[in-house]
N, C-alpha and C positions, 0 to 999 in steps of 0.2 A: 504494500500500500504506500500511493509517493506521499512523499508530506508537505503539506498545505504549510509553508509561514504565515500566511495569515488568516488562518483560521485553524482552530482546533476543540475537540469533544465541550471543553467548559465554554467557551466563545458560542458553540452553537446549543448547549445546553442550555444555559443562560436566555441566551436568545427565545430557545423553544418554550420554556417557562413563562418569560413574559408575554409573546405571544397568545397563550392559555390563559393565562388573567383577563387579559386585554379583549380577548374573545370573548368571555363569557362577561365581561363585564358590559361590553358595547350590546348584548343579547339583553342584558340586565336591564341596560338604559333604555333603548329605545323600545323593549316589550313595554315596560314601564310608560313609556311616551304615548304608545300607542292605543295601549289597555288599561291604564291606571286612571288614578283620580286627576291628575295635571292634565289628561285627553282634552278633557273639554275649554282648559286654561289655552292650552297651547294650540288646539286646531280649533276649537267653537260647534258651533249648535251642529248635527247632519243636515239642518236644511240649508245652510249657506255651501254659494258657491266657492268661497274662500276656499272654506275650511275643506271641500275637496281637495281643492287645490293643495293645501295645507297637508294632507293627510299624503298623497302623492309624493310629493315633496318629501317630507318623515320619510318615509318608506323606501324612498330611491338613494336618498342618505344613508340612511340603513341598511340596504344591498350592498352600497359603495364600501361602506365602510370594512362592512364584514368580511365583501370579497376580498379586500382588500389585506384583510387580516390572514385569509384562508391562504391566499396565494403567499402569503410569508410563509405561513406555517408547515404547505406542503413542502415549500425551500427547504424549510428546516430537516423535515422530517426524512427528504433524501440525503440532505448531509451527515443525518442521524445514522438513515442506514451505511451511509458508507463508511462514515467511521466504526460500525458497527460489525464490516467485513460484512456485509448482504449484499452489496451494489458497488462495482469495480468503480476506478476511476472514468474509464471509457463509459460504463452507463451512466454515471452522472454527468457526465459531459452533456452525454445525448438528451437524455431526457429530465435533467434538474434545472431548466434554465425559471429564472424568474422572469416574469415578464417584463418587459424593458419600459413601456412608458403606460401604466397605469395611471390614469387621470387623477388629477387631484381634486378634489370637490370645490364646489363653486363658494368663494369666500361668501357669497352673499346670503345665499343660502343656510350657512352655516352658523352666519350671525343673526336667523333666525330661532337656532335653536336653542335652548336652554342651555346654562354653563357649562351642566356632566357632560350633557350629547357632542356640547363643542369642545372639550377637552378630551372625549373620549375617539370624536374623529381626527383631531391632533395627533392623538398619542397615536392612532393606526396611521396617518402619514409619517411620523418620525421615525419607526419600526419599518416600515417600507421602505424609506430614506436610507435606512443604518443595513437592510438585507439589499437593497439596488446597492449599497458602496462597496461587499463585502463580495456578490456578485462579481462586480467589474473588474473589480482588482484580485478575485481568485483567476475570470474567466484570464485579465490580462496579462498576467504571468504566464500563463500559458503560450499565448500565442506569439510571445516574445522568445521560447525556447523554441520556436519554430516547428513543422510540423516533423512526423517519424519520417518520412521521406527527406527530407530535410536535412536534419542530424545525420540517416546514412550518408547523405552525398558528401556533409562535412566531414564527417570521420574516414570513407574514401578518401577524400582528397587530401587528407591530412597521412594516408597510411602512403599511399601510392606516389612513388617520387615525380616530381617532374622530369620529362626526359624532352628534351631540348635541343 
């Protein structure tokens, strides 16, 4: 198994912990929002058109946030495996990529929601932020040792004299 400088078991252990809070917590809030007694504070009566709107709105925050969360956590959970020895370095190559540019949610939106909701979509941006940097600079090492065809040609031409 090659080894990652920057990243290792406790880096992504860590990671995958708070992720788990932050998940269950964002489920916490916005059930909360949507079922709770602040419903009708925060979206208004079901006959207004707003509050449709409103309740749409919630909900697609909501989606964002979580996927949001999920798609770290599957990050994690293949880094998990591989440090784990279940998934080579070549299958996590292939298939542990995070996704590259997950939308951020719309500030405006967000500053309609209650304090928790917007702290709690904060904290799932900054965790995206911290697995996108961790990403880039595992995938970018990589492609800087250039690829196995690559290396052979260098080490041929390092074994094989020039003849002149």
């Amino acid at each position: 198994m090659a080894l990652m400088p920057n990243l290792n078991p406790r880096i992504i252990e860590a990671l995958y912990a708070d992720a788990l809070v932050l998940a269950e917590e964002v489920r916490a809030v916005f059930d909360r929002l949507r079922q709770g007694p602040d419903r009708r504070a925060l979206l208004g009566s079901n006959d207004d058109p707003e509050a449709d709107l409103a309740q749409v709105q919630l909900s697609c925050e909501a989606l964002r946030t979580t996927t949001r969360i999920m798609h770290c956590l599957a990050w994690l959970l293949n880094h998990r495996a591989y440090f784990a020895g279940e998934l080579s370095e070549l299958q996590l190559r292939r298939h542990g990529r995070l996704i590259a540019n997950f939308p951020l949610s719309d500030p405006l939106q967000v500053m309609a929601l209650p304090a928790e909701a917007q702290r709690c979509v904060q904290d799932s941006e900054r965790l995206y932020a911290r697995v996108q940097r961790l990403e880039r600079a595992w995938r970018g090492e990589s492609t800087t040792a250039g690829s196995a065809i690559e290396r052979l040609r260098q080490r041929l031409t390092a074994a094989i004299p020039a003849t002149g």
